[in-house]
C-alpha positions in Angstrom: -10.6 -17.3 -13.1 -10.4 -14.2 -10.6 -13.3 -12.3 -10.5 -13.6 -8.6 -8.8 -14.6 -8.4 -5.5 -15.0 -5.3 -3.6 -16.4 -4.3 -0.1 -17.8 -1.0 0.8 -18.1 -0.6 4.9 -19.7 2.1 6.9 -17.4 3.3 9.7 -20.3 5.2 11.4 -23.0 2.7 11.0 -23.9 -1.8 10.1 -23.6 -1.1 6.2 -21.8 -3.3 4.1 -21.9 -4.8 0.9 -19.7 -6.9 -1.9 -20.0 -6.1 -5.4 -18.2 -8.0 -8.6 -17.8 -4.5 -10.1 -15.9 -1.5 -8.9 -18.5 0.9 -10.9 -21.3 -0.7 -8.8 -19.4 0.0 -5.3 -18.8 2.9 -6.1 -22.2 4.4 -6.4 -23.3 2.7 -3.4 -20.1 4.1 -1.3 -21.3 7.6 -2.7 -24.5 7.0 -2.2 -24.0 6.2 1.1 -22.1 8.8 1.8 -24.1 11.9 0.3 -27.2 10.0 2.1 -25.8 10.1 5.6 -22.8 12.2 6.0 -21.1 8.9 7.0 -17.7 7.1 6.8 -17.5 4.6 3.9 -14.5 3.0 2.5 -14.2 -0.3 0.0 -11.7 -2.6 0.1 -10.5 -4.6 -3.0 -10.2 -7.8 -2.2 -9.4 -8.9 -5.8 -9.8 -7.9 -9.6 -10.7 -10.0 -12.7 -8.0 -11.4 -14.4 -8.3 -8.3 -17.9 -8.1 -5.8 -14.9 -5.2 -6.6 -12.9 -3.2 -6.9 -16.5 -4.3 -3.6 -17.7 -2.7 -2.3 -14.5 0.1 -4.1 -15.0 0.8 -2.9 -18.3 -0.3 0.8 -17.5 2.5 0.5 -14.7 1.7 1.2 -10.9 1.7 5.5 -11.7 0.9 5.5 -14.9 3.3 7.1 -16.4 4.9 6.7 -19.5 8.0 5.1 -18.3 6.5 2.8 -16.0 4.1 1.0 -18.8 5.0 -2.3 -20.8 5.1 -0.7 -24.6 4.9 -4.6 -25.6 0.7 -4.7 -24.5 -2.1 -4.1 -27.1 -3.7 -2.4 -24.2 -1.0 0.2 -24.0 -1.4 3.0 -27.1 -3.1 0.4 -29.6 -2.5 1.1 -33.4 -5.2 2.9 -34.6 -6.5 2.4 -38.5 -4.8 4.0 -41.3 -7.1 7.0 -42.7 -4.7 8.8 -44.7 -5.6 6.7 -47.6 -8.9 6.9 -49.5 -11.4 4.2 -49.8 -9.9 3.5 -53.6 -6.2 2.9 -52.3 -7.0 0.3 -49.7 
């Protein structure tokens, strides 16, 4: 199974680092960058196997039109709660 990877480099200085989550990157690419006033970029090398289908089925923009309207992860059903507790 695919796992994420991600690399945030320095441009201006020997800092790099690889991270299995993109939330963790990013605080050490702003970090980083509020710190020094430097150059950082990531690179996503790959994406866990949930992620790259929620992309998928968001579509590549993200709009409407774009998105598979067959996913779960696209407008789920939500719960009934016109009905009272008695008329379940």
């Amino acid at each position: 199974m695919k796992r994420t990877r991600v690399t945030v480099t320095c441009a201006d200085c020997s800092m790099e680092s690889t991270h299995e989550k993109l939330s963790d990157a990013r605080v050490v690419l702003d970090d980083h960058e509020s710190t020094t006033d430097h150059d950082v970029t990531w690179e996503i090398e790959a994406l866990a196997a949930g992620v790259t289908r929620a992309g998928a089925d968001a579509g590549v923009c993200g709009r409407p039109e774009c998105a598979n309207a067959d996913s779960p992860l696209v407008d789920p059903p939500r719960p009934d709660t016109s009905k009272g507790r008695d008329e379940r």
